[in-house]
C-alpha positions in Angstrom: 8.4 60.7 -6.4 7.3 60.9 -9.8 8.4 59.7 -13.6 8.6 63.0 -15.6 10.3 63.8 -19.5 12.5 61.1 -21.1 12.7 63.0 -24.4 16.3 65.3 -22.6 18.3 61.9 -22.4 19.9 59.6 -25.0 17.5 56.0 -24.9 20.8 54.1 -24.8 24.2 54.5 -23.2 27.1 55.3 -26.2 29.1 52.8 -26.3 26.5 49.9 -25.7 28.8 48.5 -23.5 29.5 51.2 -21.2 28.1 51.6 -18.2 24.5 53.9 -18.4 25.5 57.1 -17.0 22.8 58.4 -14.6 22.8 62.5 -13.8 21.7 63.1 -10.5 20.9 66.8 -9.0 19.6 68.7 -6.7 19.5 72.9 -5.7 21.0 74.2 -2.3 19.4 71.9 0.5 17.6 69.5 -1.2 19.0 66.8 0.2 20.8 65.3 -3.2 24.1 64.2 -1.2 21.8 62.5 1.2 20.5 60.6 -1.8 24.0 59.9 -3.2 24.5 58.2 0.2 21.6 56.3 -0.4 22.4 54.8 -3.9 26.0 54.3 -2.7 24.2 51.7 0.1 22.5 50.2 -3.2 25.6 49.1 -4.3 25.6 51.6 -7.3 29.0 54.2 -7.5 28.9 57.8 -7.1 31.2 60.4 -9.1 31.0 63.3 -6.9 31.8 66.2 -9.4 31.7 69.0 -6.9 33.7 67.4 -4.3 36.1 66.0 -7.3 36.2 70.3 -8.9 37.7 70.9 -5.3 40.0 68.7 -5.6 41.0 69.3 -9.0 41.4 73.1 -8.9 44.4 72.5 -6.3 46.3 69.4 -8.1 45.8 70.4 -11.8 49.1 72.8 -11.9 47.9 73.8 -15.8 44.0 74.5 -14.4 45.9 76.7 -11.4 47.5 78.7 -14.0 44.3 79.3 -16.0 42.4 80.6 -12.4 45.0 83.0 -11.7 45.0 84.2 -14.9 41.1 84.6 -14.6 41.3 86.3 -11.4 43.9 86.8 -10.3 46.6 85.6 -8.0 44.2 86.0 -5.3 42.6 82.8 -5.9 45.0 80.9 -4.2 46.3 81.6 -0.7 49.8 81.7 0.8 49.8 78.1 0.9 48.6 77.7 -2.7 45.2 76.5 -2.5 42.4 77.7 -4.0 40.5 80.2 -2.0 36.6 79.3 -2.7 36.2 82.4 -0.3 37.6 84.6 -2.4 36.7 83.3 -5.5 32.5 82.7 -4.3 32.9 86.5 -4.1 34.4 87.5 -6.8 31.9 85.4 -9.2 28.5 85.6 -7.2 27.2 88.7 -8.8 29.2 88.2 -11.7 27.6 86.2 -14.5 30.3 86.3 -17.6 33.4 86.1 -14.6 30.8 82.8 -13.3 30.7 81.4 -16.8 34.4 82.1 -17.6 35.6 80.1 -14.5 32.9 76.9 -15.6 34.8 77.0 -18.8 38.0 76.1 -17.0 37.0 74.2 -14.9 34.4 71.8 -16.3 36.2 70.2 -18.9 39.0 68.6 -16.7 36.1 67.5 -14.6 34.7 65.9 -17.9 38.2 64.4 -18.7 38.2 63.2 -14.5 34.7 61.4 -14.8 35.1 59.5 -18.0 38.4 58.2 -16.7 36.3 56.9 -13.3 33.9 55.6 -15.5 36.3 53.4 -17.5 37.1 51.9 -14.0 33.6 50.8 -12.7 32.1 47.8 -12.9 28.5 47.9 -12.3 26.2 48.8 -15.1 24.5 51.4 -13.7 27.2 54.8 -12.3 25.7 58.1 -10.8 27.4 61.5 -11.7 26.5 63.9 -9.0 26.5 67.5 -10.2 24.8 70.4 -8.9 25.1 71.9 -12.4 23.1 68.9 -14.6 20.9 71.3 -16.4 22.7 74.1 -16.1 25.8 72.8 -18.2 23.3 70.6 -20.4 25.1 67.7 -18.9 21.5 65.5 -18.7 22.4 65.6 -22.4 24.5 63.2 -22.0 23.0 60.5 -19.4 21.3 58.0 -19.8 18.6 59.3 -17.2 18.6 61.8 -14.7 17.5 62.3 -11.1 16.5 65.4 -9.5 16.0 65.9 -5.3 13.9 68.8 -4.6 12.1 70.1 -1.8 9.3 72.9 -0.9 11.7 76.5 -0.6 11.0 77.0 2.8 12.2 73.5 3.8 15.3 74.2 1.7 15.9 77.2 3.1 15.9 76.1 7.0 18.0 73.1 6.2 20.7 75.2 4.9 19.9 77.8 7.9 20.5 75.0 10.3 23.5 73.5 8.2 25.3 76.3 7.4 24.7 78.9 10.0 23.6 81.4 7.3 20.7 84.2 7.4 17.6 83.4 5.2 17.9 85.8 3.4 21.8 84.7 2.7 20.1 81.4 1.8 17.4 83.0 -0.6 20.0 85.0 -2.2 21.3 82.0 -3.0 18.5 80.2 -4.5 17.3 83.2 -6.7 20.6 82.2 -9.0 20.1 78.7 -9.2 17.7 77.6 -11.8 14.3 77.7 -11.1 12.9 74.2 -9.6 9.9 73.8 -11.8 12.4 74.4 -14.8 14.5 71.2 -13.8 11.2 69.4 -12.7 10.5 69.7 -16.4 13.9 68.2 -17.6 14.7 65.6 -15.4 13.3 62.1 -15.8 12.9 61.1 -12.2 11.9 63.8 -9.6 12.5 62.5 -5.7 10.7 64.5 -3.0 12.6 65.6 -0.1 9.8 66.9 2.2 9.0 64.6 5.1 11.6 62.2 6.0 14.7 60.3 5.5 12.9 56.8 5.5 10.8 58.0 2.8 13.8 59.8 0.9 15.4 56.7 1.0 12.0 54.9 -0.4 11.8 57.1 -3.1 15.6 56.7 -3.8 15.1 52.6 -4.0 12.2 52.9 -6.3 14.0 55.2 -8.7 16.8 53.1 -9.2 14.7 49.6 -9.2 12.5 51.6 -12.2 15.6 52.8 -14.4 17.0 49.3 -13.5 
């Protein structure tokens, strides 16, 4: 684990009595929901934005009408929830579709996080988005937190997890952001090579620093 770039985030939280947002991200198999876990145990909270986009794509009725719109009726089965299936498909070799279906969809996440963040407590929260960088949202955090790992380690964790090929796994990887592009713009880097006692070290010592 390593201190990196502070210049990306604001130096104080906005208002200065909100709680100071933390971003925390990792690519395909690096182990960030383990960490998530982990701060959870500290005591901090955890907005889980992908699990929470699930969610939100089947009980927003205004957001459904904007997918099918997008792509169809197809994106929601006979039981009128949303197929990620068919959707993934549609959008994985499809940049502008990719980008068209973020715009929906990120912005009643937004709306979704700052209304959990109005109910916590502790002065420190951790938004959990595979997408930080991607969507700029580091912007906006007070720090961030990336969990990374060498690509081969990635890669077999995901193989093992998810029952897919490597090269279904690379495939993957080759759209995400590059690694040493985020290494650049996160403020905290946690290594996820050896173990899970020293993942959760690493996790520890990252939060007692930004503390």
């Amino acid at each position: 684990m390593e201190e990196v770039n502070s210049e990306n985030q604001k130096s104080e939280p906005d208002p200065l009595s909100a709680p100071k947002i933390i971003g925390l991200t990792g690519g395909i198999g690096s182990g960030k929901t383990t960490v998530a876990k982990f701060i959870e145990e500290c005591g901090f909270p955890v907005y889980y934005s992908d699990d929470r986009a699930k969610e939100i794509v089947n009980d927003n009725e205004e957001l459904k009408l904007k997918i099918k719109a997008l792509l169809g009726p197809q994106a929601y089965n006979e039981k009128g929830l949303y197929d990620r299936k068919f959707v993934s498909e549609m959008v994985f070799n499809d940049s502008e579709l990719l980008q068209a279906l973020n715009e929906i969809i990120h912005p009643a996440v937004r709306i979704d996080f700052e209304d959990w963040v109005k109910k916590q407590e502790k002065y420190l929260v951790f938004k959990e988005t595979a997408l930080l960088f991607e969507l700029k949202l580091n912007k906006q955090c007070y720090r961030s937190i990336l969990v990374t790992a060498e690509d081969n380690i990635r890669i077999k964790r995901v193989m093992d997890r998810d029952g897919k090929t490597y090269r279904e796994v690379q495939s993957v990887m080759e759209k995400q952001m590059p690694e040493k592009e985020k290494i650049k713009l996160a403020n905290c880097v946690i290594y996820n090579n050896t173990n899970l006692d020293d993942l959760k070290d690493q996790t520890e010592k990252v939060i007692f620093e930004i503390e």
